[in-house]
C-alpha positions, -999 to +999 in steps of 0.1 A: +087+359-085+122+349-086+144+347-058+179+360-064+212+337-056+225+346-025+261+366-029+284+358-009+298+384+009+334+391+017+347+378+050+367+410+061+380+393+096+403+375+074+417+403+051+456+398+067+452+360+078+430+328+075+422+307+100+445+279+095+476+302+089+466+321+127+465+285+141+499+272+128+533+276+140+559+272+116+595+280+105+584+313+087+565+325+114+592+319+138+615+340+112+588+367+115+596+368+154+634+365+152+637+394+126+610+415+149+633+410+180+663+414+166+650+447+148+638+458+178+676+455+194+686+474+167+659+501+169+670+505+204+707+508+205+704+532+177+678+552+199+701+550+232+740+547+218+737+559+180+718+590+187+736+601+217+770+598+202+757+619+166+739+647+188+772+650+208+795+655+181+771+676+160+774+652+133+753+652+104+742+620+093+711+628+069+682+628+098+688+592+107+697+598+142+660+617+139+647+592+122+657+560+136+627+552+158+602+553+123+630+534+105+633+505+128+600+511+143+579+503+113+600+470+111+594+458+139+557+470+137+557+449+108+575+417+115+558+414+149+525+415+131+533+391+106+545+369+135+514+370+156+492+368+126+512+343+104+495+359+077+502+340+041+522+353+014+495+379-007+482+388+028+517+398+041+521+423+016+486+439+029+497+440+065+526+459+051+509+484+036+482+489+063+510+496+088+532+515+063+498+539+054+491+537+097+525+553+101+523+579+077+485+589+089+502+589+122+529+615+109+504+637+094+484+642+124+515+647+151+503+686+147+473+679+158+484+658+185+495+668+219+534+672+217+533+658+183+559+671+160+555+669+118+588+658+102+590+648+064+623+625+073+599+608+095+578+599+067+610+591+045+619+571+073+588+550+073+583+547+035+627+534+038+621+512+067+588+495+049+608+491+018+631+472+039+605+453+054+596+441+025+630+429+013+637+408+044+603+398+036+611+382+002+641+370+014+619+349+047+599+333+016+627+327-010+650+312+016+634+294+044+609+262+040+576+266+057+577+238+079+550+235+102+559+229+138+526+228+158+490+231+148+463+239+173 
C-alpha cells in the first residue's frame, strides 16, 4: 500500500499578515496610523461641524452629510487595520475588501437590526470611501520607503 504525500494545507491565521510583517515596525506602517488618525479627525468634524451646518441650512449636498460616517468610517476602518496588522502589499488589498464586503453586510442587515436603518448612499458611501482607501493606499507604497524601525 502506498502512502500518499502529505498536502500541505493552507495556513488561514495568516490570510491578511505573516508573521514577520505583524512583528515589524516600519515607516509604512507608521503611514497606515497617521492616515487612520488623521481620517478619523476628518470623519469627526464632518460628523459634528459639517453635518450640523448642512442640516441647518437645508442644504443639499448629495447624502454626504448622511453619509459621512461610512465614507470616513471605512477609512479609518481600513488604515487602522492595515496599521495594527502591517499586512504586506497583496495582503493589504484583502483586508480592504474584507472590510469593504463587512460594511456592506453590515448595511444590508441594519433592518434587521435594532434601530438600524437601510440606506443605498450608505453603501455608495462605503464602496466611495474604500475606493479611496485604496488610492491613499497606492500612494503609501509608491511614495514612502519601507524602512524598518524596530523588530520584536
Amino acid at each position: 500500500m502506498k502512502k500518499k504525500p502529505l498536502q500541505k494545507r493552507k495556513n488561514y491565521s495568516e490570510l491578511f499578515t505573516d508573521v514577520d510583517s505583524l512583528k515589524t515596525i516600519d515607516s509604512i506602517r507608521i503611514s497606515y496610523f497617521l492616515v487612520a488618525v488623521t481620517a478619523f479627525f476628518i470623519t469627526e468634524v464632518g460628523r459634528e461641524v459639517y453635518r450640523p451646518y448642512i442640516y441647518s441650512n437645508d442644504i443639499y449636498d448629495l447624502g454626504i452629510a448622511d453619509s459621512i460616517g461610512n465614507l470616513g468610517g471605512i477609512i479609518v476602518q481600513i488604515f487602522f487595520t492595515l496599521a495594527i496588522l502591517n499586512s504586506p502589499k497583496s495582503k493589504a488589498y484583502r483586508v480592504i475588501i474584507f472590510l469593504v464586503i463587512g460594511y456592506i453586510l453590515y448595511e444590508i442587515l441594519q433592518p434587521y437590526l435594532p434601530k438600524g436603518t437601510f440606506d443605498w448612499i450608505d453603501i455608495y458611501a462605503t464602496l466611495f470611501g474604500g475606493f479611496i482607501a485604496l488610492l491613499i493606499h497606492s500612494l503609501i507604497i509608491k511614495r514612502i520607503k519601507s524602512k524598518v524601525l524596530f523588530k520584536f
